[in-house]
N, C-alpha and C positions, 0 to 999 in steps of 0.2 A: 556046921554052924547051927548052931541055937535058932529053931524057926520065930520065937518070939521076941525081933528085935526092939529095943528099948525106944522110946520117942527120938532120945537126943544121938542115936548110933541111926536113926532114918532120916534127921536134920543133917546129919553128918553127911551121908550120903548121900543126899539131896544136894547139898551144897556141891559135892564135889561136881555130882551130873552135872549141874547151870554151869561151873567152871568149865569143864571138859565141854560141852555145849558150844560155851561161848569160844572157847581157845580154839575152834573145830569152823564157826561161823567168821572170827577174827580172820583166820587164816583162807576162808575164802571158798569154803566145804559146808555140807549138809550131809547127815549120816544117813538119812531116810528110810530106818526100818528099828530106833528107838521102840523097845517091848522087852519086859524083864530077863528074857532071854538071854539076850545080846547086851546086858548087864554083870558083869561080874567082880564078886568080890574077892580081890587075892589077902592072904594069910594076918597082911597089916591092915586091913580093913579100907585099903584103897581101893574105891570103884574103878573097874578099868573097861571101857566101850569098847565092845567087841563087835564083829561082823560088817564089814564095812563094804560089805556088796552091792547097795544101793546106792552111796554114799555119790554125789555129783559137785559137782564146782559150780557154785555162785555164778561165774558167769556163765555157763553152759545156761543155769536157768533164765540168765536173764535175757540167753537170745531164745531161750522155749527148746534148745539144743541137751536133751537130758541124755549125755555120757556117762556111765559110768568110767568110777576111774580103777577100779581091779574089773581087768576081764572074765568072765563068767566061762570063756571058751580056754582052757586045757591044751 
C-alpha cells in the first residue's frame, strides 16, 4: 500500500477504529495494547484490530480483577 495516505482514506479509518472501539467497549471488553501495529489494513481497506492479548472485560476492571481473556500460557 501506498505510504502516503490521502486525508479522507485516514478519516476513513479513523472512523472505522471509534466503531470497532466502541462495538469492543459495547460488548463489555478493552483491547489494551491499541499502537499501529496491532492495526491492520486487509485488501478492501477495512481496519481489522488485531492482537488481542491484553485485551480484559469491563467487569474484571471494575472489581481491579485484570484477567486476560486469551491465555498467554501454550
Amino acid at each position: 500500500m501506498n505510504e502516503n495516505l490521502s486525508s479522507n482514506l485516514i478519516r476513513y479509518l479513523y472512523l472505522q477504529l471509534l466503531r470497532g472501539m466502541n462495538q469492543l467497549h459495547n460488548n463489555g471488553f478493552v483491547h489494551g495494547d491499541i499502537k499501529p501495529e496491532n492495526l491492520l489494513i486487509d485488501k478492501n481497506l477495512n481496519l481489522v484490530i488485531a492482537d488481542f492479548n491484553f485485551a480484559v472485560s469491563l467487569e474484571s476492571k471494575a472489581e481491579q480483577k485484570f484477567s486476560p481473556l486469551i491465555s498467554r500460557h501454550h
